[in-house]
Structure formats: C-alpha cells, structure tokens
PAZAPA-4460 file (N, C-alpha, C; in steps of 0.05 Angstrom, whole numbers, plus 32768, in hexadecimal, padded with zeros to 4 digits):
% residues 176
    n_x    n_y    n_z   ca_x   ca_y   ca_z    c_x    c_y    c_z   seq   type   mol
   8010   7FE9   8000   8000   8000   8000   8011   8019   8000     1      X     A
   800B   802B   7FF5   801C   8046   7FED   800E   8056   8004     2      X     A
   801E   8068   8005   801F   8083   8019   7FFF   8091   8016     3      X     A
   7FF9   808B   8004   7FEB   80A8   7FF5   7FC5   8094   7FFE     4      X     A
   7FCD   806D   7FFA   7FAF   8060   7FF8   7FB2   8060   8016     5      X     A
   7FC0   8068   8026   7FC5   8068   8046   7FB7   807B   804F     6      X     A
   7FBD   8098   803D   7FB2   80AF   804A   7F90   80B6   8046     7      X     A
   7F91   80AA   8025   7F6D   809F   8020   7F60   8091   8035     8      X     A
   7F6F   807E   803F   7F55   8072   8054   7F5B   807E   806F     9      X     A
   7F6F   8082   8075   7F60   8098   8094   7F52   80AA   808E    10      X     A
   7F57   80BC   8079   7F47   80D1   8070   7F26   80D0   806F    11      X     A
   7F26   80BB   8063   7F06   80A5   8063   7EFA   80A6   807B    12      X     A
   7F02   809A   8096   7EF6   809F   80B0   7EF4   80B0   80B9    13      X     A
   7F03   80C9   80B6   7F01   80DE   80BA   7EE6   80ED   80A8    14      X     A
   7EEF   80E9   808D   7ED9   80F9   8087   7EB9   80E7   808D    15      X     A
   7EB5   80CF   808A   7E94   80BA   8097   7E9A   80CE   80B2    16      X     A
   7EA2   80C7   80BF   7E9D   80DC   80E0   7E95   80FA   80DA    17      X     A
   7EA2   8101   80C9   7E9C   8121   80CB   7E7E   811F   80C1    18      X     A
   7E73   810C   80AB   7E5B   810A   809A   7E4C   8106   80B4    19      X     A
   7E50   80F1   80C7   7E38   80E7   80D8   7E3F   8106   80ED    20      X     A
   7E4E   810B   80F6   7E4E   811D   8109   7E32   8139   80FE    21      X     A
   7E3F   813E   80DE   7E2F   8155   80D3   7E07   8150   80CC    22      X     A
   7E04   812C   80D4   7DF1   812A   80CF   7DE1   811F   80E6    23      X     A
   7DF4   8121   8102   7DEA   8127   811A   7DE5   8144   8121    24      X     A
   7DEC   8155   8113   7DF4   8171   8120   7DCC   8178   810D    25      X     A
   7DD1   816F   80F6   7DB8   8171   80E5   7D9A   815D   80F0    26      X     A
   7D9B   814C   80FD   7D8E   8143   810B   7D86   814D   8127    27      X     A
   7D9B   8158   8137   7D8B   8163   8145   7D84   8182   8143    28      X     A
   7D91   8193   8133   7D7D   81AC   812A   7D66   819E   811B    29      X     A
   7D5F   8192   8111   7D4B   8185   810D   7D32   8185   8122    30      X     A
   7D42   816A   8133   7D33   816D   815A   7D24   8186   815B    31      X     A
   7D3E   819A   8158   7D37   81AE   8174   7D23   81C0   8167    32      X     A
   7D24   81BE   8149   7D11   81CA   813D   7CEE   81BE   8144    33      X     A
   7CF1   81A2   813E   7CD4   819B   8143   7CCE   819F   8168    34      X     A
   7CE1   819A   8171   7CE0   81A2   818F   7CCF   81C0   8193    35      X     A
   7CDC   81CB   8186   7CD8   81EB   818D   7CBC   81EF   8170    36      X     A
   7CB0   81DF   815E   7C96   81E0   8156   7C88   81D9   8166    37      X     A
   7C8F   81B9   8174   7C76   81B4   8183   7C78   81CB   819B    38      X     A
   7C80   81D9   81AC   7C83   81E5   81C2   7C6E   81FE   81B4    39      X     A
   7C72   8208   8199   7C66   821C   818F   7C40   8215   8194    40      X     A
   7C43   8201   818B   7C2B   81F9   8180   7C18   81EF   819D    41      X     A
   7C24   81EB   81AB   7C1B   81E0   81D1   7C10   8200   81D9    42      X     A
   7C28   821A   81D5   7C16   822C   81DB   7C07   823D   81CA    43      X     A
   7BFD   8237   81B1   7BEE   8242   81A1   7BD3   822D   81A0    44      X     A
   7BDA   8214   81A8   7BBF   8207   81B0   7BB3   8211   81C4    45      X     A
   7BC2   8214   81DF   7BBE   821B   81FA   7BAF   8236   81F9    46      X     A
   7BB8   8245   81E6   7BB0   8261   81EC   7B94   8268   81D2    47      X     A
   7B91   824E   81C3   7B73   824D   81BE   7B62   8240   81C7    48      X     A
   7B6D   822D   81E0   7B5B   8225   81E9   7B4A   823C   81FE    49      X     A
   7B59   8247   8209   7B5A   825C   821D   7B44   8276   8213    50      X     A
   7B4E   827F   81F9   7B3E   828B   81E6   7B1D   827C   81E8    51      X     A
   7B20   8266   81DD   7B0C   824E   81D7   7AF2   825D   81EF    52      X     A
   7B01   8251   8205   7AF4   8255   8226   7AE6   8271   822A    53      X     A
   7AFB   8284   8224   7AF5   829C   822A   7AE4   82A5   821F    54      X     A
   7AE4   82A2   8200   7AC3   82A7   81EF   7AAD   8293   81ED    55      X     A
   7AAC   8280   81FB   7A98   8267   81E8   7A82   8270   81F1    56      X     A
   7A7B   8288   8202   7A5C   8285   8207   7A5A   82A6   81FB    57      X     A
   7A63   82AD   81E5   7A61   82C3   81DD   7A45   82CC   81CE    58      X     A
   7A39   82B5   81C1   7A24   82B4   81B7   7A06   82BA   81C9    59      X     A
   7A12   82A7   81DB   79F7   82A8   81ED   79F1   82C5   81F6    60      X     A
   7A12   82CD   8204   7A06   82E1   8212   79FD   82F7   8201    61      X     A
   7A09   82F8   81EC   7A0B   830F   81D9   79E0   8313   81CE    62      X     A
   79D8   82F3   81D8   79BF   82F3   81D2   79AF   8303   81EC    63      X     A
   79C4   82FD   8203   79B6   82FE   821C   79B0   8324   821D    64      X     A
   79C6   8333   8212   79CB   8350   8215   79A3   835A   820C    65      X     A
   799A   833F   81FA   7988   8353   81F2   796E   8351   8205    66      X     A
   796C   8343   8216   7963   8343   8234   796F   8358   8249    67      X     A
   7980   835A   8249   7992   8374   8259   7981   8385   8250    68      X     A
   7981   8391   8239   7979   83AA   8223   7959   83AD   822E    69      X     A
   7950   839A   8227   792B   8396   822B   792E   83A3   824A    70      X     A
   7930   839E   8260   7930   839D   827C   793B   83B5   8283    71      X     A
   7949   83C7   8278   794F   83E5   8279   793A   83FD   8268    72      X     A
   792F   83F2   8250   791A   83F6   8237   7905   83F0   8251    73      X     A
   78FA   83DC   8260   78E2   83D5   826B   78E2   83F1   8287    74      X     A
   78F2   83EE   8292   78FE   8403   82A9   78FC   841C   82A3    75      X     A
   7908   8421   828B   7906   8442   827B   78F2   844B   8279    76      X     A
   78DC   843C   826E   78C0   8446   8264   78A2   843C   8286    77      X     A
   78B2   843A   829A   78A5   842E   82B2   788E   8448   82B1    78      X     A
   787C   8440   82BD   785E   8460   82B7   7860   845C   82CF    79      X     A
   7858   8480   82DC   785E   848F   82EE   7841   8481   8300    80      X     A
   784B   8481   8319   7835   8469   8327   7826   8486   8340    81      X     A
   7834   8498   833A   7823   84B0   8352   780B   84B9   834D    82      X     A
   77F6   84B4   8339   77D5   84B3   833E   77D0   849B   8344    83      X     A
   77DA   848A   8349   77CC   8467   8347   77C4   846B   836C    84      X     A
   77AA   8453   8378   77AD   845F   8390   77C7   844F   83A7    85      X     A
   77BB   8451   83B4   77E2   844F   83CB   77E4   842E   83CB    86      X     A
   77D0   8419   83CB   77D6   83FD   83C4   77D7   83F3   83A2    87      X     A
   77D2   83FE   8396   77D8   8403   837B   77EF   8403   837A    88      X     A
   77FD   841A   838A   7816   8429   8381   7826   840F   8392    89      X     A
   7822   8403   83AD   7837   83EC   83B6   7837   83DF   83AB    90      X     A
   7820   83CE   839B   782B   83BB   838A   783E   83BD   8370    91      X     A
   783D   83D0   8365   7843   83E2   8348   7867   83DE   8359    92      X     A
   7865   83F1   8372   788A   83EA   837D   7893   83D9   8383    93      X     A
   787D   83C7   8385   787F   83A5   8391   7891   839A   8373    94      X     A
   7884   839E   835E   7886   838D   834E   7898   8399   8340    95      X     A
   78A8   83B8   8341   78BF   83C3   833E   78D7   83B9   8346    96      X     A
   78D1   83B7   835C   78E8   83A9   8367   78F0   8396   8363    97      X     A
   78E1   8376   8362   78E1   8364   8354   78EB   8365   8339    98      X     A
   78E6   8370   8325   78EE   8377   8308   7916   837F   830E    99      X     A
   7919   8392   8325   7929   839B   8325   7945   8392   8337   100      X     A
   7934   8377   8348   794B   8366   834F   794D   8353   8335   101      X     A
   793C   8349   832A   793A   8332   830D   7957   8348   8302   102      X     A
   7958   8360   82FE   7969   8369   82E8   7986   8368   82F5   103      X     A
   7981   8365   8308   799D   836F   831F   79B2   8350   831E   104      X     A
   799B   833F   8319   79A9   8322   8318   79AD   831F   8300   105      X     A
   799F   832B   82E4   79AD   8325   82D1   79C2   833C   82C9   106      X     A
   79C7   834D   82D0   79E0   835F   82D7   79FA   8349   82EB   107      X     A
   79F3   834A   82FB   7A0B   8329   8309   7A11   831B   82F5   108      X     A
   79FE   830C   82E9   79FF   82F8   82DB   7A11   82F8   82C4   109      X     A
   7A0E   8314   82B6   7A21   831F   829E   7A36   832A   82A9   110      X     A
   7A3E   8334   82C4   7A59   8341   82C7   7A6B   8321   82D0   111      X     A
   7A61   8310   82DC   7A6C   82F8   82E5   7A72   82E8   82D3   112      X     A
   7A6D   82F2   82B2   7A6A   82E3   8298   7A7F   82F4   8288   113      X     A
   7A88   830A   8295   7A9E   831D   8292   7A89   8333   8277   114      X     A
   7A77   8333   8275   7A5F   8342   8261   7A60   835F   8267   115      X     A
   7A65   8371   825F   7A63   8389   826D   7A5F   839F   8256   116      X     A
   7A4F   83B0   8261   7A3F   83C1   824D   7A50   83DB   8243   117      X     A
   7A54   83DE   8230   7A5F   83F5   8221   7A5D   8413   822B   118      X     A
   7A63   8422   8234   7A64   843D   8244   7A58   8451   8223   119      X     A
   7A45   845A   8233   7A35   846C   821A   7A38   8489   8226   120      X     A
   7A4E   848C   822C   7A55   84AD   822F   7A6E   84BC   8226   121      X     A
   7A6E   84D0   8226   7A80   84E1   8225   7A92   84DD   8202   122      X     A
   7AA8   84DB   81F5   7AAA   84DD   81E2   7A9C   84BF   81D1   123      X     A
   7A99   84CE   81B5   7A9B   84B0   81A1   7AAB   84A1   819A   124      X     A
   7AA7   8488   81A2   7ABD   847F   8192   7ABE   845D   8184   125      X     A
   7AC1   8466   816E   7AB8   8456   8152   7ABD   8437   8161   126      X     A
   7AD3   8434   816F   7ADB   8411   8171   7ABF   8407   8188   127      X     A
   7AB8   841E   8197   7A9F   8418   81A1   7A89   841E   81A2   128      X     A
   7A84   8429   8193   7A64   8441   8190   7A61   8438   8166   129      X     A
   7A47   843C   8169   7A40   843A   814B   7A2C   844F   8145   130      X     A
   7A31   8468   813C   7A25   847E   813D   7A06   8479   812B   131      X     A
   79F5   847E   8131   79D7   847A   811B   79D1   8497   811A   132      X     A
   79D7   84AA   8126   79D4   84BE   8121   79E0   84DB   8128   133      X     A
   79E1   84EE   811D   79F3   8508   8128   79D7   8521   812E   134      X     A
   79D6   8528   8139   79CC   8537   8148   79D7   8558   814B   135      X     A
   79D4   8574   8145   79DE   858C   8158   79CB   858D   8170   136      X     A
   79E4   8591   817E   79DB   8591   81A0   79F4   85A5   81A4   137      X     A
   79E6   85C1   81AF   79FD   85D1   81B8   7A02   85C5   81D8   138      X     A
   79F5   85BD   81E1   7A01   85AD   8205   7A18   85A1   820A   139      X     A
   7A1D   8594   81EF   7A39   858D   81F4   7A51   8585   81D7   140      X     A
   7A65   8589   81DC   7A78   858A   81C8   7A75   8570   81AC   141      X     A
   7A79   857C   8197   7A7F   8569   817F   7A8D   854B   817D   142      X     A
   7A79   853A   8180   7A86   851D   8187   7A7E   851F   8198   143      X     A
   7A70   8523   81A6   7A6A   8516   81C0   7A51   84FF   81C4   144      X     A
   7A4D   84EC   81D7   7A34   84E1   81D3   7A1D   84EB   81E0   145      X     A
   7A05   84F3   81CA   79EE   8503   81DC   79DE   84F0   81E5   146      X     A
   79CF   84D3   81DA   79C9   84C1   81E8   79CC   84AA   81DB   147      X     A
   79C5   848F   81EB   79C7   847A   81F0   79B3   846C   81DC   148      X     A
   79AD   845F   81C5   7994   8458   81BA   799B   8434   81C3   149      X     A
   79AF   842E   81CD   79AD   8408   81CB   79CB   8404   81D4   150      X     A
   79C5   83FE   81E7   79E3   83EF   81FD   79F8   83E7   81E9   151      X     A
   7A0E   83F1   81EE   7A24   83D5   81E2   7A26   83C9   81F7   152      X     A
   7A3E   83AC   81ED   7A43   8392   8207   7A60   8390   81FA   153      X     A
   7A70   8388   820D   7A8D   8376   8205   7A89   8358   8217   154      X     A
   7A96   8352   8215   7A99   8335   821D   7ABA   8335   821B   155      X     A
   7ACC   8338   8237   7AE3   8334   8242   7AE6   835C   8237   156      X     A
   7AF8   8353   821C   7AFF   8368   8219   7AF9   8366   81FC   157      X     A
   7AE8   835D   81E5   7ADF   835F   81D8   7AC1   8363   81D1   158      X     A
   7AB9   8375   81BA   7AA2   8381   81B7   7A8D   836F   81A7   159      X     A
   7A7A   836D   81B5   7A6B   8356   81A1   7A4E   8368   8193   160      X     A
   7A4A   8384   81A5   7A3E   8396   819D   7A40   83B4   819B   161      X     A
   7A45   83C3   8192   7A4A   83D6   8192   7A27   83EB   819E   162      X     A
   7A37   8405   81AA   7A1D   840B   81BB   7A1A   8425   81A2   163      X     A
   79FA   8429   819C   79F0   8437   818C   79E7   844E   8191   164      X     A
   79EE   8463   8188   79F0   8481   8198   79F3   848E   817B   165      X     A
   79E2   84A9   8187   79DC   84C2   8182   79F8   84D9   8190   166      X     A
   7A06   84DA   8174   7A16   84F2   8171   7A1C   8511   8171   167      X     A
   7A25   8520   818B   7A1C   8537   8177   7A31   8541   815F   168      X     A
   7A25   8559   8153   7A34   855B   813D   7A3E   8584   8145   169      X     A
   7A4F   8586   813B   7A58   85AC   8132   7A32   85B9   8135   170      X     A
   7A2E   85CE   8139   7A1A   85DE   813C   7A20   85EB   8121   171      X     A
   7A0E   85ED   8110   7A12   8601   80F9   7A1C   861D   80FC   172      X     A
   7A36   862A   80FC   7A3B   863A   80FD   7A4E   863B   8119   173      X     A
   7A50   8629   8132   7A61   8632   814C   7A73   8627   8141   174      X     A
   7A8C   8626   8157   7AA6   861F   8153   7A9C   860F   816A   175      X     A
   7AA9   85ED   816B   7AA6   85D1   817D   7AC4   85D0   8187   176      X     A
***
C-alpha cells in the first residue's frame, strides 16, 4: 500500500464522522424545531381554548341584553300612580318593587357573566356608540351624546352591541 491509499482511508473515517456528526447536528435542529412548534401550538391551543370559555355564551346573552332593554323601556314609561286611591297606589309600589328586584337580579346576573352596558354619555365615540341621528342642541358641545335611544353591551371587553344615540351637531352659525 502507498503513502497516498494510506492517507485515503484515514481520511475516509474522518470524513463518515464528520457526515454523521453534521447529520446529528441536522437532526437535532430538526428536534428542537418541532420541539419549539409543538410548544407554539400547546399555547395557541391553550389560549383558544381560554378565548373559547370566555365567549361561548356570547349569543345568549347578547339575546339576553334585549330583556335588560325591555325592563328599563317598561320602568321609563311606569304612569304616575298619585290620583290612583292610597291602596291602589300600595299595590301599584307593591308590584314596582317586585318588577324592580326581578331587574336587579338580572343586572347580577349579566355583571357575574362579565355583560356590562355601554356608558351613553359624554363624548361619541364611533368604536362604541352608533350615531342614528345628529341633532342641534346648544346645551352642550359638538359630539357630544344628547340621548340614549338603545343600550349598548360588551361582554369582557368586547362589543357585541353598540349603544344607539342621538348626536349633537355645530349650531348653524356658533362656533362648538
């Protein structure tokens, strides 16, 4: 054997080792890659399940708001009970009150459901208010909300209704 078929075959194990070494080094970035997908994918499951939880009764309640609505609408328009005579008028508060613990529990019911009603004051604003109308009202400044026509609701921190309000607008001719 010559010098040279001597240095070919050490050369040989050397380089099969360096091959398996470079296709261990490729095997486990490999690993660490699916390692670090599945780890991805554990908390992007986790955090829709969580999601999942947090909305799944979004429907209902979003049905429920329109019971809320009715029960403030029924309250609003209540007729003035001071000609009725004085047992007239206890039952009439009798049955006020009743109406008005019923609403008080479904007020619980939706804040404990994290449901909570849209604030219908002071400026507009588009991500929560859905304007149906503009209005001049010199009482108060441009953009502002003058009233309330239909509750909004969120549910956690998302809007499942927007609350429906009367805008005012510039006064023809003032400065707002």
């Amino acid at each position: 054997m010559t010098d040279k078929q001597i240095n070919e075959q050490e050369e040989q194990p050397d380089n099969e080792e360096q091959q398996d070494c470079e296709r261990c080094t490729e095997f486990l970035d490999g690993w660490k890659r699916a390692q670090a997908d599945y780890q991805n994918l554990q908390k992007q499951t986790e955090k829709e399940r969580v999601d999942f939880r947090k909305y799944a009764n979004e429907s209902l309640l979003s049905d429920l708001t329109t019971v809320l609505d009715q029960f403030d609408l029924a309250m609003k328009f209540m007729p003035s009970m001071d000609e009725l005579p004085e047992e007239v008028q206890n039952s009439w508060k009798n049955w006020r009150i009743g109406v008005e613990a019923v609403k008080m529990k479904w007020d619980e019911l939706a804040t404990a459901h994290h449901l909570s009603e849209v604030r219908g004051k002071g400026a507009f604003d588009p991500d929560l208010h859905e304007a149906v109308e503009e209005r001049e009202d010199e009482s108060v400044k441009s953009g502002e909300i003058i009233e309330v026509l239909e509750s909004g609701w969120k549910l956690h921190d998302k809007l499942i209704r927007p609350a429906k309000v009367i805008v005012a607008k510039s006064v023809s001719g003032a400065n707002s």
